[in-house]
C-alpha positions in Angstrom: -21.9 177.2 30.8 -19.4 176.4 33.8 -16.8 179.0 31.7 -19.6 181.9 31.8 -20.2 181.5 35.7 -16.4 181.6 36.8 -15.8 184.5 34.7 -19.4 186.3 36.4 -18.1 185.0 39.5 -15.0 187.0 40.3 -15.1 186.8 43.8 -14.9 183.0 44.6 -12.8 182.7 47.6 -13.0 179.3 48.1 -12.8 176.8 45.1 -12.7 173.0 45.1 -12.2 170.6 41.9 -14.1 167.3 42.2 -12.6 166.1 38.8 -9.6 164.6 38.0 -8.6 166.8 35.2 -9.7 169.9 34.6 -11.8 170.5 31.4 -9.3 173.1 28.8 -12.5 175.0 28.3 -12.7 176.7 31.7 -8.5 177.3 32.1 -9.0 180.9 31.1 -11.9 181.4 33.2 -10.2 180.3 36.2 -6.7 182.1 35.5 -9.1 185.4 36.1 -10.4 183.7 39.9 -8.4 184.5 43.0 -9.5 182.4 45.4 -7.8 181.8 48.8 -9.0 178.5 49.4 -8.1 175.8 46.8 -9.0 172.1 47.0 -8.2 170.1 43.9 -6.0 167.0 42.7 -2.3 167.8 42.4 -2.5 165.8 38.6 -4.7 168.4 37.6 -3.3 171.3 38.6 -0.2 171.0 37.7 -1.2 170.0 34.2 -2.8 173.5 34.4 -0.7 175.6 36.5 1.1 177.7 33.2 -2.7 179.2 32.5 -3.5 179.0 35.9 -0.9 180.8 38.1 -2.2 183.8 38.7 -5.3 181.8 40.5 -2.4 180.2 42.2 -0.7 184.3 43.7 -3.4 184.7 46.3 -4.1 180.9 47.4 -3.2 180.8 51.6 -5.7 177.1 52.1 -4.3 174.5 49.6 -6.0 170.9 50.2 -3.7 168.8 47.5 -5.1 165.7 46.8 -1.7 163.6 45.8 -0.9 160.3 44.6 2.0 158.5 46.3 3.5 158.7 42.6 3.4 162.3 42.8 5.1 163.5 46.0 8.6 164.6 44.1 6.7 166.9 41.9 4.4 168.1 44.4 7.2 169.9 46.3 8.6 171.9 43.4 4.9 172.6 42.4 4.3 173.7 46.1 6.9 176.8 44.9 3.8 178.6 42.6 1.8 179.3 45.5 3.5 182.2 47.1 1.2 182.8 49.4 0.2 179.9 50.5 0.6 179.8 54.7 -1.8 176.6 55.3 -1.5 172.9 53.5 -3.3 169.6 53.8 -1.9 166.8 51.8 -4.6 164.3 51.6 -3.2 160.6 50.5 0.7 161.6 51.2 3.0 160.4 53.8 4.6 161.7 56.7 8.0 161.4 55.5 7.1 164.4 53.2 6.0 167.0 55.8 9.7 167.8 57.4 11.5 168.4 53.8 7.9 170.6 53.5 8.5 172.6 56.7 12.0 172.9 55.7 11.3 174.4 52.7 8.3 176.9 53.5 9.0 179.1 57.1 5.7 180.2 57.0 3.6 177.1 56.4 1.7 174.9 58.5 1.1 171.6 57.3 -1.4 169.2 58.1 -1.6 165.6 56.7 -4.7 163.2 56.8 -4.3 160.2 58.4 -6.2 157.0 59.3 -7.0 156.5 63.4 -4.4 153.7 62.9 -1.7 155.9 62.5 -2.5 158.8 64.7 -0.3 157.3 67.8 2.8 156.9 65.6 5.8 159.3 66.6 7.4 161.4 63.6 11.6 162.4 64.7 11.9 166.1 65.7 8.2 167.2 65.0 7.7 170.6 64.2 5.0 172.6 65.9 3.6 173.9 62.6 2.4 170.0 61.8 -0.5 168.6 62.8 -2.1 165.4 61.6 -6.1 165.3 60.9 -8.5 162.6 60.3 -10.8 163.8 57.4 -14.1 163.0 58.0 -16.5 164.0 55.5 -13.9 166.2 53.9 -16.7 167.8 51.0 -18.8 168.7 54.5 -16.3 170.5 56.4 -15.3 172.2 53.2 -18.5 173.7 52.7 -18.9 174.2 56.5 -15.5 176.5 56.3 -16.7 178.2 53.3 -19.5 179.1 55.5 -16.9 180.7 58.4 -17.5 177.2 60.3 -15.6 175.2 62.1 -13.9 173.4 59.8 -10.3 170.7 59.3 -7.9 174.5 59.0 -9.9 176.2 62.2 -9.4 172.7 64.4 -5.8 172.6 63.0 -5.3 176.1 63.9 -6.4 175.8 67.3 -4.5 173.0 67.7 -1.3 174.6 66.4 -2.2 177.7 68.9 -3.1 175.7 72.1 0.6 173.7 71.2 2.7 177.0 71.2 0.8 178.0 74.2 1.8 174.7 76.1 -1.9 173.1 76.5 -0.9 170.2 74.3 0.6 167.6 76.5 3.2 165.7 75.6 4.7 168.7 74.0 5.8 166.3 70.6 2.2 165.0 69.8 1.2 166.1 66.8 -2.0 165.1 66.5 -5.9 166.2 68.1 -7.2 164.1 70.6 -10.9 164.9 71.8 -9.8 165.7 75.2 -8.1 168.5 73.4 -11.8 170.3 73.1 -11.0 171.0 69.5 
């Protein structure tokens, strides 16, 4: 039944996996999808990215759920989302987001992290980066599929109010409540 919805449902724009692997049944389903928002577990898609990739063309949101394992292959994967502009990597490490801003010009990256590490300094932080705690990630999803304010809008604005100088010190990378984000 799930196959017969996404193929009556066209116009998702925002589309989030809670499974771990996607069932084969609905892979030619979702290659007709062109959502811009994708949320789903980097295992997964990958293993489905050849019947898949034309969902992949118009993705700009990517929320890649990755297991430290997986980081290599999540940067070559990274390459079949050519529109892509906007990336959280929930359960990665920081050491990954520089060779990612390296790689993609137009990307901003933003990595979950835990309130322990928020005060720790990354080397020659780009202002494209911007560390988030994820609270209630499956509510904020919904509440951006909604036009809320979700993790990417409080990202955004942080990103914005750092290129226009608000941010103080200039090399934090990360929202702090004074910030009124």
């Amino acid at each position: 039944m799930l196959q017969e919805i996404l193929l009556a449902c066209t116009g998702i724009q925002s589309l989030s996996f809670v499974w771990a692997n996607i069932p084969p049944s609905i892979l030619p389903a979702l290659s007709t999808l062109r959502p811009r928002r994708l949320w789903g577990y980097f295992a997964s898609l990958h293993a489905a990215k050849d019947l898949c990739q034309p969902m992949f063309t118009f993705v700009t949101h990517l929320l890649l759920l990755v297991r430290h394992t997986d980081i290599p292959a999540s940067l070559s994967f990274l390459t079949n989302f050519p529109s892509l502009t906007h990336l959280i990597l929930f359960g990665a490490e920081h050491t990954l987001t520089s060779h990612i801003l390296a790689s993609f010009k137009r990307l901003e990256v933003v990595v979950e992290h835990s309130s322990a590490s928020a005060g720790e300094e990354l080397d020659n932080v780009d202002n494209r980066y911007v560390t988030i705690s994820l609270q209630n990630p499956i509510e904020q999803w919904a509440l951006g599929s909604r036009g809320g304010n979700d993790f990417w809008a409080r990202a955004e604005a942080f990103i914005a109010k750092k290129r226009g100088g608000e941010i103080k010190p200039d090399w934090r990378y990360w929202i702090e409540d004074a910030d009124g984000i």
